[in-house]
N, C-alpha and C positions, 0 to 999 in steps of 0.2 A: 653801535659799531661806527666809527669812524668813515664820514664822509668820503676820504680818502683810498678807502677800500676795494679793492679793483677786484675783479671777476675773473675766477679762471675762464669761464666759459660764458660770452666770449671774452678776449683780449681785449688792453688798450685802444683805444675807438678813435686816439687821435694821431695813430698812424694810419694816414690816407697816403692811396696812389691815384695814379693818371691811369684810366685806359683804353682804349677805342672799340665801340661795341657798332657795325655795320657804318661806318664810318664817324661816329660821333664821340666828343670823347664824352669821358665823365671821371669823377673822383670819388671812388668809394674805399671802405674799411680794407685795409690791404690783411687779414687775419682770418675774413669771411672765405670759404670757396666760392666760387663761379657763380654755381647757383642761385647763394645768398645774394651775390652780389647785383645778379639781371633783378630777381625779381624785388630788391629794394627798389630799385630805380625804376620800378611800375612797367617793367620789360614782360612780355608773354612767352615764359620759356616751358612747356611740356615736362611734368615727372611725377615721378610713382613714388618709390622708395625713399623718397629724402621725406624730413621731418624737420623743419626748425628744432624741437626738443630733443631729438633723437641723432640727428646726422645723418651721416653719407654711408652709404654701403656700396651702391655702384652696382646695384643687382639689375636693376630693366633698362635701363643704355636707353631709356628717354628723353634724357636731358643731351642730349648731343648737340654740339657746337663746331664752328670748324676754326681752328686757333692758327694763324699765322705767325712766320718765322720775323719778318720784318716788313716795312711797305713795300719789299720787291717782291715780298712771294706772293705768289698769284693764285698757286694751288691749294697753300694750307694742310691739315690735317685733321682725322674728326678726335673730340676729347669730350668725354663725360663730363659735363661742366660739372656735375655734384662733386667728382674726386679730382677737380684741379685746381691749387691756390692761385693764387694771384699776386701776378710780378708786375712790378710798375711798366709802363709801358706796352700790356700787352696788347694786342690787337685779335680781335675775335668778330666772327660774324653770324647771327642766327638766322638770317633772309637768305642764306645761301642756296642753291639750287640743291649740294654734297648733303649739307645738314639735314636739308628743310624733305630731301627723299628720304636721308637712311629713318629721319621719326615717322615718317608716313608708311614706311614699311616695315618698320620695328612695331607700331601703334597695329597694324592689320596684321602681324604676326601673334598677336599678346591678344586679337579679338576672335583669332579662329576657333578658340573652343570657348568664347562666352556667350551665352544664352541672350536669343533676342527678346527678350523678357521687360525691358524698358517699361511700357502701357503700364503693367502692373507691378512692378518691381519698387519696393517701399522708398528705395533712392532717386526714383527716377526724378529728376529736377532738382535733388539734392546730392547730387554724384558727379565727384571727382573726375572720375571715368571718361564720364560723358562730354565733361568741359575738355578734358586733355586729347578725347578721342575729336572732338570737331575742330580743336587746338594744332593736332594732329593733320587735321587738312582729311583725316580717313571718314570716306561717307559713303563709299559704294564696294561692299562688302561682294568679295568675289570667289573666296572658301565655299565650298560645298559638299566639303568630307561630314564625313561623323564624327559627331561631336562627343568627346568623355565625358563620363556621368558621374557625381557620387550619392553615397548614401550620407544626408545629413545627420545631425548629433543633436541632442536634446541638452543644450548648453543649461538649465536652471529659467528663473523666473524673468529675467531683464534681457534676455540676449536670445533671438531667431536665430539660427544657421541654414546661408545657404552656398553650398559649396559650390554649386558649379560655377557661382558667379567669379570665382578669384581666377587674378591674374599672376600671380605668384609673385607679389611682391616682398613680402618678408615683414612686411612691415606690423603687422600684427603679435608673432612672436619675440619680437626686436621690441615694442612695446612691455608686452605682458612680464617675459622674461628678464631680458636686460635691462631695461626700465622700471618695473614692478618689481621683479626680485620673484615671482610668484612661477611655481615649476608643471604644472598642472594641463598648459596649453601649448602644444608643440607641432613640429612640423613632421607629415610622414613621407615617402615615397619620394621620386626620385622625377629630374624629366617636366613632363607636361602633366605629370601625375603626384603632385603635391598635394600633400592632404591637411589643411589646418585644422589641427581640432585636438579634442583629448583621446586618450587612448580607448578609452569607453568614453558612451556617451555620461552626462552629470551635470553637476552645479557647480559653474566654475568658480574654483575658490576667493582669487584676487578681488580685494575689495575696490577696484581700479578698473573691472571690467566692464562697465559701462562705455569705457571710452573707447571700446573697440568700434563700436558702430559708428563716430567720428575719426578714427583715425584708421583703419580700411577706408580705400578709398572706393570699393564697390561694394554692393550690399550683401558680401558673406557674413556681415555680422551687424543685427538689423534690431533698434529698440523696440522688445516685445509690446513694455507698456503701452506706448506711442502706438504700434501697433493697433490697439484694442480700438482706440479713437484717433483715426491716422486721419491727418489735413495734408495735401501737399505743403509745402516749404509756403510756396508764395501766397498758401489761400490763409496765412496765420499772422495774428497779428502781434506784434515782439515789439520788448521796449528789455533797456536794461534795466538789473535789478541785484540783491545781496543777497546769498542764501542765508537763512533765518537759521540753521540747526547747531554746527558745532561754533566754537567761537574764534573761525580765523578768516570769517567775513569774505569768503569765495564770492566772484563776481561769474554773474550769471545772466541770458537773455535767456525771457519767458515768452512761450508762445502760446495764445490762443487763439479758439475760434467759436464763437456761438456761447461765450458766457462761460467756457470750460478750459481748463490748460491741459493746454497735449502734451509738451515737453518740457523740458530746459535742457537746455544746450551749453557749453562754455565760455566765457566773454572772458579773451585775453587781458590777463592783466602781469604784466612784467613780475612785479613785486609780489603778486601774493598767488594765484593759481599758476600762473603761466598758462598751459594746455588743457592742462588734466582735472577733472575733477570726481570727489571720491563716488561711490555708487549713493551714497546717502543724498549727497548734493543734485544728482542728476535723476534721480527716479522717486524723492520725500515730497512731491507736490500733491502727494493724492487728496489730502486734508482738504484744499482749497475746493474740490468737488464731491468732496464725501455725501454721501446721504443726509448727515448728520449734523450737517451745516445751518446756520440759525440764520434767517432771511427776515423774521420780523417781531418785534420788540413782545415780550410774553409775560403775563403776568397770574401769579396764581392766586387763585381761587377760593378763598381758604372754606368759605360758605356754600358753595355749590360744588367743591371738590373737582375745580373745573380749572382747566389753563386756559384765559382769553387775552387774543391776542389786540393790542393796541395801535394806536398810529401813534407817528415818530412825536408829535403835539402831545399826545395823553402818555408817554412814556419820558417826557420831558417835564413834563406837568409834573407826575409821580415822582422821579428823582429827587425835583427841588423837596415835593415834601419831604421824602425820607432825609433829604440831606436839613433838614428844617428842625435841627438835634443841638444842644449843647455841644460843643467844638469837640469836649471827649467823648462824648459820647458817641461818635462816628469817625470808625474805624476805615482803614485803607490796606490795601494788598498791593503791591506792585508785580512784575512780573520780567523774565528772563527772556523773552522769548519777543515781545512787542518793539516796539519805535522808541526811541528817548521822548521823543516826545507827549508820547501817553502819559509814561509813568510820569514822567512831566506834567502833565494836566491833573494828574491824580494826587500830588507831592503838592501842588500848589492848592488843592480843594479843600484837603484835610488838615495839612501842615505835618513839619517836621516828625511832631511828636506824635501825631497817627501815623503817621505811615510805617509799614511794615515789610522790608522785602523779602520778593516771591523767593528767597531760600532758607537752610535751615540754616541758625545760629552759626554753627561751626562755618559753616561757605561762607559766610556773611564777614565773617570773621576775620577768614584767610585771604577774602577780597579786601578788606580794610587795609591786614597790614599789606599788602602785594601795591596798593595805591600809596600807600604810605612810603612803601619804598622808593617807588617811581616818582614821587617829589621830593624826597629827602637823599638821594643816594647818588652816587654817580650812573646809575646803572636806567637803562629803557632800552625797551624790549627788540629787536631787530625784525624784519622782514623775510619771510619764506627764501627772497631770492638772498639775501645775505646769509643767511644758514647755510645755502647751499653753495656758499664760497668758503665755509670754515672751513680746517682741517684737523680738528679735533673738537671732540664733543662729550661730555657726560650728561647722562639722564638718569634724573633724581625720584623713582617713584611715578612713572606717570605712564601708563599705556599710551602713549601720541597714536598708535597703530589705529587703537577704535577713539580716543576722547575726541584727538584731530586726527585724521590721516592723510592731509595733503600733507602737513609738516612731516609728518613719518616720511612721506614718497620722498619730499624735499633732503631727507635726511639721507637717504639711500644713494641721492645723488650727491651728495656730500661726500658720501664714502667712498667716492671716486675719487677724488682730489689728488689722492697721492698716487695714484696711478698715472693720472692725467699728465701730475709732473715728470712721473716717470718716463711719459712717452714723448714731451716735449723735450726737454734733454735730449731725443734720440731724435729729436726734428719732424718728427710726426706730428698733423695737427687737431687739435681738440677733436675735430669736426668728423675725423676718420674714424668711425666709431668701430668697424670691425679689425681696425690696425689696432687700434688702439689696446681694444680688450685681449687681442691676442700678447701685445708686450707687458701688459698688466696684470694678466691672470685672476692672482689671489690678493693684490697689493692693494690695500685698503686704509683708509685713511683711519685711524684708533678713536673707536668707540666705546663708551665706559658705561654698564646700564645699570643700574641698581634698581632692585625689583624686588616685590612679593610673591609675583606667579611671573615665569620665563616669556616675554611676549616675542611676538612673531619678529621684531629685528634683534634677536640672536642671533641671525643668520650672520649679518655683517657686524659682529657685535667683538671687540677687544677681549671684553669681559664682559659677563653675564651673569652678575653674583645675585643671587636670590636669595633675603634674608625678611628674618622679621622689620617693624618701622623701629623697634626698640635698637637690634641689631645694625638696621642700619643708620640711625641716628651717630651710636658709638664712631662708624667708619666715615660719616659727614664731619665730628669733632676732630680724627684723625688727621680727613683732608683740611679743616682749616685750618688745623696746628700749622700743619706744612708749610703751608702756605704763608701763613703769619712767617714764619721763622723765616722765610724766603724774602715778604716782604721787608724786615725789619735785620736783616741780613743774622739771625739767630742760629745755633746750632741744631739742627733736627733732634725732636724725641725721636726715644724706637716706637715706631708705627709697623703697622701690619703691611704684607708685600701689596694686598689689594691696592691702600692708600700710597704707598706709595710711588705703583705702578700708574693710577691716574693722576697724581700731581706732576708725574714727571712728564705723562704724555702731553697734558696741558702745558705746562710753563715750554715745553721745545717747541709747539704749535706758534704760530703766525698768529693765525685768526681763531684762539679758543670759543669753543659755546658750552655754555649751561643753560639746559631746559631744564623745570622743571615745572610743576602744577598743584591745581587743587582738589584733585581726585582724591587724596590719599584724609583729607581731612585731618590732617596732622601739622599742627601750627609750630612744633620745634622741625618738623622735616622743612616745610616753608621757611623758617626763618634760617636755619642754617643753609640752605640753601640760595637764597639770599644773602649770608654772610660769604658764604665761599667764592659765589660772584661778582660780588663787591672787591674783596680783595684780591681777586683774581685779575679784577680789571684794573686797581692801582698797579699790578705787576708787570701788564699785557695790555695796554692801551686798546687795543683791537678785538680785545674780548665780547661775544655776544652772549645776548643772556634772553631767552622768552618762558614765561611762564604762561602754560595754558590755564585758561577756564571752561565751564562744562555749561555754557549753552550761548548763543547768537549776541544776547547783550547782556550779558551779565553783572561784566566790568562796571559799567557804568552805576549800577547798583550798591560798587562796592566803595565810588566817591562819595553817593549820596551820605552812603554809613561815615567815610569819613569826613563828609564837611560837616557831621552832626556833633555833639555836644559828646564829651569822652564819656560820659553815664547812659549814652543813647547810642552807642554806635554797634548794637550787635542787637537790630530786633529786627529778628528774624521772625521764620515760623513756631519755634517754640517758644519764644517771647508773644509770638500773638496766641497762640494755645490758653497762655496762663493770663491773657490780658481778658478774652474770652469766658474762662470758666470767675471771670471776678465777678462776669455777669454785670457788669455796668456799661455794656455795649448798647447802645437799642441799633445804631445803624453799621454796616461790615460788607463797604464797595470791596470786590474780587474782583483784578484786572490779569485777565488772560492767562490765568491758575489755579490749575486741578488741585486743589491743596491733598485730596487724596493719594494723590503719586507723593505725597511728602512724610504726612504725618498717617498715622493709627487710625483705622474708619470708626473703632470705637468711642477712641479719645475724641477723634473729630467730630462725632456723629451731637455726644454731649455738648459740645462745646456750642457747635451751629443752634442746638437745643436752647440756648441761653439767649440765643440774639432775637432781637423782636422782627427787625429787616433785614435780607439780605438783598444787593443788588451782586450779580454777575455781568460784566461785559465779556462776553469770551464770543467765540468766530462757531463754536461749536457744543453741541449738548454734553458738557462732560457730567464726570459723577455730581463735580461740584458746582455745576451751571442747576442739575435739578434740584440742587437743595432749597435755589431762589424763590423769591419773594420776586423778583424784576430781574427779567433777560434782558438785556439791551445786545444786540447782535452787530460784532466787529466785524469791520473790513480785515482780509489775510494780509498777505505782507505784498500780492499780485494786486490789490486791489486799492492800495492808499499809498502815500509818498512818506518816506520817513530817514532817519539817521539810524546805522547799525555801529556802535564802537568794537571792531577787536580785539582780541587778546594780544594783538600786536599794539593795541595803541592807536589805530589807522580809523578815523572818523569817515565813512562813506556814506552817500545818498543813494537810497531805492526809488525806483521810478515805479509809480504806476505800470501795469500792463492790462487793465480793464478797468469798466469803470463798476462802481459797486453795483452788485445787484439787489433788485427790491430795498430792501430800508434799510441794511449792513452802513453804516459810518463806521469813520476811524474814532476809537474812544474820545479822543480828545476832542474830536465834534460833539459828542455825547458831553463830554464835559463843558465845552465851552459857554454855555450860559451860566450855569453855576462859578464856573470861575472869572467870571466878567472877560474874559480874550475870545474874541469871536473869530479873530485870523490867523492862523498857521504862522506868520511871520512874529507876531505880537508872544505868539507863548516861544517862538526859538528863540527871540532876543531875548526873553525872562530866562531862560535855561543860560545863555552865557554870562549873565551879569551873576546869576543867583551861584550857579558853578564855576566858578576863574579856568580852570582846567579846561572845562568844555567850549571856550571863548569861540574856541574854532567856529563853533556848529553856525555864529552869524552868520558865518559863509555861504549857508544855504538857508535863510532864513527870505530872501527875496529869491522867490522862482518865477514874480512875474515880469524878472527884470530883462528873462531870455527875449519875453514876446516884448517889452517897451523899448532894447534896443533892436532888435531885427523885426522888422516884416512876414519876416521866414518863416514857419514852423515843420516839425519833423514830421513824417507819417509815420505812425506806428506799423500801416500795411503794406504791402505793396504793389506797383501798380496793375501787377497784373492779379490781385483779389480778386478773385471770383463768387459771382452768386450774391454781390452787393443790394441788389434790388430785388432779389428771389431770394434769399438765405429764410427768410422767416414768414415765406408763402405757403408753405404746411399751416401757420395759424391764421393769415389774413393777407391779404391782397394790399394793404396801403405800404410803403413804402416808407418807413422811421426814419425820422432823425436822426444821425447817429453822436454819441454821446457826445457832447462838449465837455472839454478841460479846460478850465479858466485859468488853472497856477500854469501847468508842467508848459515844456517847450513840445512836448509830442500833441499828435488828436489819434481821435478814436475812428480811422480813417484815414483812404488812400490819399487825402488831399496835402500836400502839402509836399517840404523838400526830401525828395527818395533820402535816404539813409546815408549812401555812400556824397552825397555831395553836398551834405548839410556844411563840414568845414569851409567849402568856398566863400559860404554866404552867412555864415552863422556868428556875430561877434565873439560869444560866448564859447567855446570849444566843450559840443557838450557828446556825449557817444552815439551813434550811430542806433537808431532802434534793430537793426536787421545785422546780418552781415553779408553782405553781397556786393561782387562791384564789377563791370562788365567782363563777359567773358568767364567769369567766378562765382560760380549760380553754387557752388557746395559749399557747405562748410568750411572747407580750405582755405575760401576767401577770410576768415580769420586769423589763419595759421599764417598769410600772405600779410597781412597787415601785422601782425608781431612780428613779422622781419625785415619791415620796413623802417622802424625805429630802433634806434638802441636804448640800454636803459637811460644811459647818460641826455641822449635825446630826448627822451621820452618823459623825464621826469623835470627838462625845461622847457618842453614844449603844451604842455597837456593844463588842465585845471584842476581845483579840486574836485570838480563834476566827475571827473573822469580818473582821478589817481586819487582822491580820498585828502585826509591830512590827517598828520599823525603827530598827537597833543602831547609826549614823550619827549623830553630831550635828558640828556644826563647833564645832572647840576656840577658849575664853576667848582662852586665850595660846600660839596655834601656832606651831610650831618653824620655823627658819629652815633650808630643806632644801640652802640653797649651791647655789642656780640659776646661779652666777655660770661654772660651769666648761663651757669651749669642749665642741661635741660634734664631732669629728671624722667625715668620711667613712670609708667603707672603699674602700680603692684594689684594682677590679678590672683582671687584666688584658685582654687582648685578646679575649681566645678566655671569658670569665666575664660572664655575663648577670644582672641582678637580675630580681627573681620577684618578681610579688605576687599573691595572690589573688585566683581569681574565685570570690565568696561564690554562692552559688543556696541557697536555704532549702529545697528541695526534695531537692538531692542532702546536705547537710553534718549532718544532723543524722540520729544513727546509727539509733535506733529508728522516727522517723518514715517514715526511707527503704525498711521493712518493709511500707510501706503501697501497696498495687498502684496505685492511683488518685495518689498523689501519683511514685512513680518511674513511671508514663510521664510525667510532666512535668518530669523532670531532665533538662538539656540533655546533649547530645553532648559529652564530654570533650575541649576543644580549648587548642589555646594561642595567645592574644588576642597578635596583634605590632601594632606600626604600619606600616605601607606604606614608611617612611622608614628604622625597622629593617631592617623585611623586606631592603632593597636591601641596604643595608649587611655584612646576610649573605649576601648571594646565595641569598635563597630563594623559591622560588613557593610561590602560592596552592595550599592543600591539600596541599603538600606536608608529609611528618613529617620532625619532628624529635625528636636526643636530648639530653634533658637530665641530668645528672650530678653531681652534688655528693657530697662525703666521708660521706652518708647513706645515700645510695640513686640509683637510676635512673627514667627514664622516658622513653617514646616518645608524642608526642604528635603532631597535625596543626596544621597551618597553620591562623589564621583572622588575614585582613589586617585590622586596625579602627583607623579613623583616631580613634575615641575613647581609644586605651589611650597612656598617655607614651611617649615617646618609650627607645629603652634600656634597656625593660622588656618582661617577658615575663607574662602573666596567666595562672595555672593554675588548676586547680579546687582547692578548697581542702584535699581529699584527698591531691592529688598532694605541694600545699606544706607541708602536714604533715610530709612523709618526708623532701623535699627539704629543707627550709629555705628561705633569703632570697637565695641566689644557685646559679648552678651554670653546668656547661659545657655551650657548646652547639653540637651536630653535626649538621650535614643529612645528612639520607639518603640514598642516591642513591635514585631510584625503584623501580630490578628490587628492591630491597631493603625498600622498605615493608612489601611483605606479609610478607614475612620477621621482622620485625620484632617480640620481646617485649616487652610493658614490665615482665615480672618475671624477666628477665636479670641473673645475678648480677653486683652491682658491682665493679669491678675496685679493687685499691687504690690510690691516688692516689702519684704520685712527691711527692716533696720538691720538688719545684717547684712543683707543681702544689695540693701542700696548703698554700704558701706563698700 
């Protein structure tokens, strides 16, 4: 999208005014309200209910100011700084004696029925509250009625409820609801007897609800997890870092204490989370503490039937031999989920022609051409915050709801757009969020979804057509006709009302977007969808286009395939299956890849049967860690420094926030004798020269360059960590060392510059470990720092360190990809069903699913039919079936839903991983259900049958 591009929310940034705040002037964004406006300028103004993401509602009269007429007036007037714009000129004063009482008795009105509960209240020293109450000036509490009580609610597995703490600020259902879109958590009662919660107690549904415990500003809604192993705020030690799960590279601070992580929290970033992050992002840490965690190098046994464990020397020793092979004869695995620079170490060990990436064939595929695009096209991919400045949008097959879902929230705020407009027309501004929604209603900006099963934004959905991928292929030919004829000024074919109803909403749009992805495994849905992009944007200069992928670094997997040779560019996991059963392996390095979540345990089981070694480097004992011959045990993504690429494009660095425990390295340490690069810097310069695209990553190829220009360094703790020299007096009396970091700019310790005032002194602008900055002891103090920049500011002020960079530009003079060739069906027969995916964010993403609080929230492994199938098979409700394809098997159950296509089968996206895109399919009979494996070896398919 077009540099040029300007934001509904907020406005032009370079209409500044004058205006005097307690006799001083100053010049800020004249667009912002009041509010915005103090606390850019590092002003201390008291409130509740405002939200940078959210806006103004004007519910708790916190914010109170007292606005004068001109220099003569002496008395002024009090105004809710959150609902007043800003006129040049104005004059306002917050030291006033008027002001500075009505919040000191508005602040002791709002505390007479909240519970003195502080000492052990899970907020205490991380609460809003508390800053705005002493903010307040309110500290001698002189109520001595009786206080209201309620009964609290059994919210699910991530969210404590404690009611009596609210202060009735709104800001919770103003979130969930209007923000989320999700209808499930609401307000009851009237008065001083406001009840937040669900109607019965339950599991609240919103995949967004984690972020009630940050964005309440008292602890009625408190992280269970965090809970179980609660640290205060300031007894934790936090550094920034990128969540490793889905692929839109959310920025995240990790906290720990004693070797373990207790939370993650949100680290604002303009462009790509903003505030929010999904419940995957904020509660998938449990992996890095699991039981199950490999701490030191293992080796089996074969002669005593014995696993002994090594040191880091004799499991180095060991490697070189195994890697001590004919060049083909040792094989490589990459992997989805690690550092570029692993795979990197592993790509450089083996070479091109070994290596194999951690996906199947078809992903590998769809990553090719999506890279292919992205160099040869006019087209790269836009930014979370740029999606939610379009005003018209198609999606092409991709659940964003579960594969991403911060893009999904982003999209819902998109669907505001035309509202927005509609209210500023009427002079109302952005910011007025309850004006606003009341002139807007149902006014929604047109959304186009093309689907296999109806996902959860139908809600705000144009159109919601759910077809087969055959079906919808036809209606993607349709809309490029269109389009073509539009671009090359032609007379329209007759098209169907669908296609023509999204071409038109696109071409009247400003700012079009086309999502789409590579859930669907379908390389004509991909390419036409890419085609319609493309010429959408020669029509629509402004057009955005993002395609998801389905895990942390995937992307970057799908350059390697294509810088590779055109006979090498699709070796995948079924490519190393068949390389496998040739039996000319002796050695088969596995980096950080259950290959079991991919392929058939049977198939696989033969195949590992053929290798003479296996080495596994994985962080944890999975199925396919115990198949090894040699464990070598990785650092998680809390535990080493590394590069995550985007599905946006957006190249970011993860920081350390611990240092490894017992004998865990980052593979690439594991690697690095064998590949002769013994320095971190040495193998990222190899990564930009060997990949042109990834040039960026030298950016961060010298990290010891923070400590050779400044003196400085960050603490990761803060200064008031507690239990520094007693923490580990349960084991012994001597007082440790604590760990040294020799690359990063942070230590493992209080020593160094607090967080909030590393930018005075730091040459480098690198992020803050913490978020806290005086007076701003909550969370908050982040919400406060995203509204201290604008994006425009923010994106010439900041470094890569801290905004990423993004290796995407749209080409001068892009190639002509020969969109002209027919995409044919594939003809099943009778007895062959097609399959697509049913995404859950909670089951599909491998390390997060380590986390107990989020797997009780994965549903029941079923298989989604239609009622009009179902007949068709002669099948009943709840009944199981078998499904089969030349991959693997599976036994699943019945579930009828009149939302899934027609002729289509919806599995979980585990199962269609093994299976593929279509398979056979057999009823049960019933005495036979329970009987029933789904890890029954596959039988081999006849010649007609693999016809």
């Amino acid at each position: 999208m077009s540099s040029s591009n300007q934001s509904l929310l907020p406005e032009n940034t370079d209409n500044l005014i004058s205006l005097t705040i307690d006799n001083q002037s100053y010049s800020v964004e004249k667009r912002q309200n009041l509010l915005q406006a103090c606390l850019s300028l590092g002003l201390d103004l008291p409130y509740f209910c405002w939200h940078p993401a959210m806006g103004s509602v004007g519910s708790c009269r916190q914010c109170a100011v007292t606005q004068y007429q001109n220099s003569e007036d002496t008395r002024g007037r009090l105004v809710m700084s959150c609902m007043t714009p800003l006129t040049e000129g104005m004059i306002i004063s917050l030291k006033d004696d008027k002001s500075q009482q009505f919040r000191e008795t508005n602040i002791e009105a709002i505390m007479t029925n909240h519970p003195h509960d502080c000492p052990v209240c899970e907020e205490g020293g991380n609460c809003h509250l508390q800053d705005m109450t002493l903010m307040g000036k309110h500290i001698n509490r002189r109520y001595s009625g009786k206080k209201r009580t309620h009964l609290n609610q059994f919210l699910g597995p991530l969210l404590n409820h404690e009611m009596n703490r609210c202060i009735g600020c709104y800001r919770c259902v103003r979130f969930y609801r209007d923000y989320c879109g999700d209808k499930d958590l609401n307000v009851f009662g009237s008065k001083s007897h406001l009840y937040f919660g669900r109607a019965e107690s339950g599991v609240l549904q919103s995949h967004f609800s984690g972020n009630l415990a940050q964005v309440c500003p008292t602890g009625v809604f408190t992280d269970k997890p965090f809970s179980h192993h609660y640290s205060r705020k300031w007894d934790l030690q936090t550094a920034p870092a990128i969540c490793p799960h889905c692929s839109l590279g959310c920025n995240i601070n990790l906290g720990q204490r004693s070797g373990s992580i207790r939370r993650i929290t949100n680290r604002h970033h303009d462009e790509v989370n903003g505030h929010f992050l999904c419940n995957t992002g904020l509660f998938g840490y449990e992996h890095i503490n699991h039981n199950e965690r490999l701490e030191w190098p293992l080796k089996r046994n074969n002669e005593h039937k014995t696993t002994d464990k090594l040191t880091p020397e004799q499991a180095q020793t060991l490697l070189t031999e195994y890697c001590d092979t004919p060049n083909e004869n040792c094989i490589a695995v990459g992997s989805v989920r690690t550092h570029i620079e692993n795979n990197a170490a592993l790509l450089r060990l083996v070479g091109q022609q070994q290596f194999y990436l951690g996906i199947d064939d078809n992903h590998a595929q769809l990553l090719n051409k999506l890279c292919s695009a992205y160099q040869e096209t006019s087209l790269s991919p836009i930014s979370l915050a740029e999606v939610e400045r379009c005003d018209a949008a198609l999606i092409i097959n991709e659940d964003i709801t579960h594969t991403a879902p911060r893009l999904a929230l982003s999209l819902r705020q998109m669907s505001r757009n035309a509202g927005l407009k509609k209210a500023a027309k009427l002079g109302i501004k952005y910011w007025q969020d309850d004006a606003v929604r009341n002139i807007t209603q149902t006014t929604l900006s047109p959304i186009h979804i093309l689907e296999s099963h109806r996902s959860e934004l139908s809600d705000i959905a144009t159109q919601s057509i759910v077809l087969t991928s055959d079906e919808q292929t036809l209606l993607l030919q349709e809309i490029a006709s269109l389009l073509t004829a539009h671009l090359n000024s032609q007379a329209e074919q007759p098209v169907s009302s669908e296609a023509k109803a999204i071409v038109n909403d696109l071409i009247a749009a400003e700012y079009p977007l086309v999502i789409t992805g590579v859930q669907h495994r379908d390389l004509k849905l991909l390419s036409l969808s890419i085609e319609i992009a493309d010429t959408l944007k020669r029509l629509k200069q402004n057009t955005g286009f993002y395609a998801v992928t389905q895990a942390g670094n995937d992307l970057h997997l799908g350059m390697i395939a294509t810088n590779s040779d055109q006979q090498n560019r699709s070796q995948g996991l079924d490519s190393l299956l068949k390389r496998l059963n040739s039996g000319t392996v002796e050695t088969l390095i596995i980096l950080e890849t259950d290959l079991y979540r991919y392929l058939d345990k049977f198939q696989l089981d033969d195949a590992l049967n053929q290798v003479k070694q296996i080495v596994v480097i994985d962080q944890l004992l999975t199925r396919t860690a115990a198949m090894a011959d040699l464990i070598l045990p990785a650092t998680s993504f809390a535990e080493s420094y590394g590069c995550y690429l985007s599905s946006e494009g957006r190249l970011q660095f993860s920081f350390a926030t611990m240092a490894p425990i017992e004998e865990r390295l980052a593979p690439w340490q594991w690697l690095s004798t064998q590949i002769g690069t013994p320095s971190y810097s040495e193998l990222v310069l190899w990564v930009s020269e060997r990949f042109p695209q990834l040039k960026a990553i030298e950016t961060f190829a010298e990290l010891t360059r923070f400590n050779e220009l400044s003196p400085f360094r960050v603490a990761r703790q803060a200064v008031r960590s507690s239990s520094r020299t007693a923490i580990d007096a349960v084991e012994h009396v001597k007082e440790e060392q604590p760990p040294i970091d020799l690359n990063g700019p942070f230590t493992h310790s209080m020593e160094g510059v607090a967080g909030f005032r590393q930018t005075l002194v730091q040459p480098i602008s690198v992020l803050p470990a913490d978020q806290w900055s005086p007076k701003w002891n909550s969370d908050q103090a982040g919400s406060r720092v995203g509204v201290n920049h604008t994006r425009e500011q923010s994106s010439s002020t900041t470094s890569p360190w801290t905004q990423g960079v993004r290796i995407f530009s749209p080409k001068s003079q892009p190639k002509d990809l020969g969109y002209q060739q027919t995409h044919s069906s594939v003809r099943l027969d009778s007895e062959q069903v097609r399959l697509t995916p049913s995404a859950n964010l909670y089951a599909d993403f491998e390390l997060a699913s380590y986390s107990k609080a989020l797997a009780s929230l994965a549903p029941q492994k079923l298989a989604r039919i239609h009622p009009e199938t179902a007949r068709k098979w002669q099948l009943e409700e709840s009944q199981q079936i078998r499904l089969r394809s030349d991959r693997s098997q599976v036994a699943l159950e019945c579930l009828f839903d009149s939302n899934q296509a027609k002729n289509t089968i919806s599995i979980p996206t585990c199962d269609f991983r093994q299976l593929g895109t279509w398979a056979r399919l057999t009823p049960l009979p019933a005495q036979k259900r329970s009987e029933t494996s789904t890890q029954e070896r596959v039988q081999p398919l006849s010649n007609e049958e693999e016809r």
